[in-house]
C-alpha positions as CSV (number, residue, x, y, z in Angstrom):
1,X,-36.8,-16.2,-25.2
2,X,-33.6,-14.2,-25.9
3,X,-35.2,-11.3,-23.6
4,X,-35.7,-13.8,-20.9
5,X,-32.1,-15.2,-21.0
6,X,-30.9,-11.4,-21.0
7,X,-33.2,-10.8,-18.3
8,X,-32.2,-14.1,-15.8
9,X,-28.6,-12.9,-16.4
10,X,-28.8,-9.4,-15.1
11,X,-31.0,-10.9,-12.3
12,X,-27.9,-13.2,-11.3
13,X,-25.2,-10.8,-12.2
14,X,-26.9,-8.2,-9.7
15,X,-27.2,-11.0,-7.1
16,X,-23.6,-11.8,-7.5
17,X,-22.6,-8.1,-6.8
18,X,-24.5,-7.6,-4.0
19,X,-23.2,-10.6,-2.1
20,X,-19.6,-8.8,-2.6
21,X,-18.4,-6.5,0.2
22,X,-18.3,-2.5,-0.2
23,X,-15.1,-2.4,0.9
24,X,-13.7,-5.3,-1.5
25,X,-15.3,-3.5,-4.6
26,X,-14.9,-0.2,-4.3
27,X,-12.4,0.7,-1.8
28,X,-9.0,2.3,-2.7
29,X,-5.8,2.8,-1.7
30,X,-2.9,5.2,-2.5
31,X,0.8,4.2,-1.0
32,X,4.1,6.6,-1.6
33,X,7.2,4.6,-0.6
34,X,10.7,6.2,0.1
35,X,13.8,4.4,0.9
36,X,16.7,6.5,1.6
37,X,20.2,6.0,3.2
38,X,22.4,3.7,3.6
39,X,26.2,3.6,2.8
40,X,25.9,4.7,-0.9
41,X,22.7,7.4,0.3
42,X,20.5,6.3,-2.8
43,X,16.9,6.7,-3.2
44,X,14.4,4.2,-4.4
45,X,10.9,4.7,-4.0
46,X,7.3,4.2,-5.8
47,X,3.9,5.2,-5.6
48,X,1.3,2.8,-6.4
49,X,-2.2,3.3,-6.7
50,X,-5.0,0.3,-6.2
51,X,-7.4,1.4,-8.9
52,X,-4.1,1.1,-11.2
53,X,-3.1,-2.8,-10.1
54,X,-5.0,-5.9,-11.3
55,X,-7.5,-6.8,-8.6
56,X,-5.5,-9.7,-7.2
57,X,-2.3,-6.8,-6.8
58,X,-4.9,-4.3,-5.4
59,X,-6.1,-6.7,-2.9
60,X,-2.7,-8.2,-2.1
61,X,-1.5,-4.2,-0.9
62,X,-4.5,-3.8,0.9
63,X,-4.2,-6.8,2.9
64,X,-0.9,-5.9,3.3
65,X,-1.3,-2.8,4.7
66,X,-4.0,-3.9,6.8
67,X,-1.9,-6.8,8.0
68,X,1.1,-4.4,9.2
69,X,-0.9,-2.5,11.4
70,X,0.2,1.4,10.0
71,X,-3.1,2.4,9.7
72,X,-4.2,2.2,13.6
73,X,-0.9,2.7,15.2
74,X,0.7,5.0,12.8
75,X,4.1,6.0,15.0
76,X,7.4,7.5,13.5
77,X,10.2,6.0,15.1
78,X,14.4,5.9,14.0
79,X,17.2,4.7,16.2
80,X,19.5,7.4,18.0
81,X,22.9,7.8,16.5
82,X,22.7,5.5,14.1
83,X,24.3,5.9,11.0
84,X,24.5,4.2,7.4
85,X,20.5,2.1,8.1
86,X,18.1,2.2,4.9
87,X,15.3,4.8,6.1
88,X,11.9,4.2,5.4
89,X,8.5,6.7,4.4
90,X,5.1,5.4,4.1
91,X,2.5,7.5,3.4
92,X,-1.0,6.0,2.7
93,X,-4.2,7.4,1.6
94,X,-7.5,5.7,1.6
95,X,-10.6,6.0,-0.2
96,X,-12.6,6.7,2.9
97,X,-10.1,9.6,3.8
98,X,-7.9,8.0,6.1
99,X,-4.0,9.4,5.6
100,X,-1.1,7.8,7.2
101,X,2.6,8.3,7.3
102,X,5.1,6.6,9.2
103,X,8.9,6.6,8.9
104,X,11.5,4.6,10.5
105,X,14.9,3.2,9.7
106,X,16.4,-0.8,9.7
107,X,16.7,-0.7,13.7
108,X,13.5,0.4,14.2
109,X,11.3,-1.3,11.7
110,X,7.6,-1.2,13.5
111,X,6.7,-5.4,14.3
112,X,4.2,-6.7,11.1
113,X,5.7,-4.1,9.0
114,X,8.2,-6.4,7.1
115,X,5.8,-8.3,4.3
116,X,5.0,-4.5,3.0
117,X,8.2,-3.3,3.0
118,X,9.1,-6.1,0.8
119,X,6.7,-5.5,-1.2
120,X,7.0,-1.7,-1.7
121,X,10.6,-2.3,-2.2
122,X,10.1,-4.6,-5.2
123,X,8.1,-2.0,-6.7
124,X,10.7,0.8,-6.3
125,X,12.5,2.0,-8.5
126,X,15.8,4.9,-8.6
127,X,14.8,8.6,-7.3
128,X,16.5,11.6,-8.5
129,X,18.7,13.0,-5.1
130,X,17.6,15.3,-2.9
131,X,19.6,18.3,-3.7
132,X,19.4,20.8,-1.3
């Protein structure tokens, strides 16, 4: 009897995780966020890796990274003569081989972009300066 139970519960378990989506289970994501600039020229940035995160935090980044479009319209764009904006690198990596990286500044901030920049940002943290 114990066999059977065992058995019915791999049966369901396998039914379960074949009913989940390839993309969903095994898909992952790499993001390297840079912030740079502004009147005090600090830098804040993070990299966060999904097979790291929780799975509700892995899944929140990818659907935000899906959601702001960088992936399929991956354009680097900063205002002319601008000077004191917050500028901004994104680079992301996929599981399936797929590398993006964008960078823009506050003026030029690419429309959708805004709910991942929040969130990168609240995952940043101080950079040691650029010393050239």
């Amino acid at each position: 009897m114990k066999h059977l139970f065992l058995y019915l519960l791999s049966f369901i378990l396998l039914l379960f995780l074949a009913n989940q989506p390839i993309s969903e289970a095994y898909s992952t994501m790499k993001v390297k966020f840079v912030q740079s600039g502004g009147y005090a020229g600090l830098r804040r940035g993070c990299e966060v890796d999904t097979n790291l995160l929780p799975s509700n935090e892995a899944a929140k980044l990818k659907s935000l990274v899906e959601q702001s479009g960088i992936l399929q319209k991956a354009k680097s764009n900063h205002a002319p003569h601008a000077r004191d904006l917050f500028n901004y690198n994104i680079s992301v990596e996929t599981a399936e081989g797929e590398e993006c990286n964008v960078s823009f500044d506050d003026l030029s901030l690419p429309e959708g972009i805004q709910p991942l920049l929040n969130y990168l940002q609240s995952c940043a943290y101080p950079l040691t300066p650029n010393v050239n």
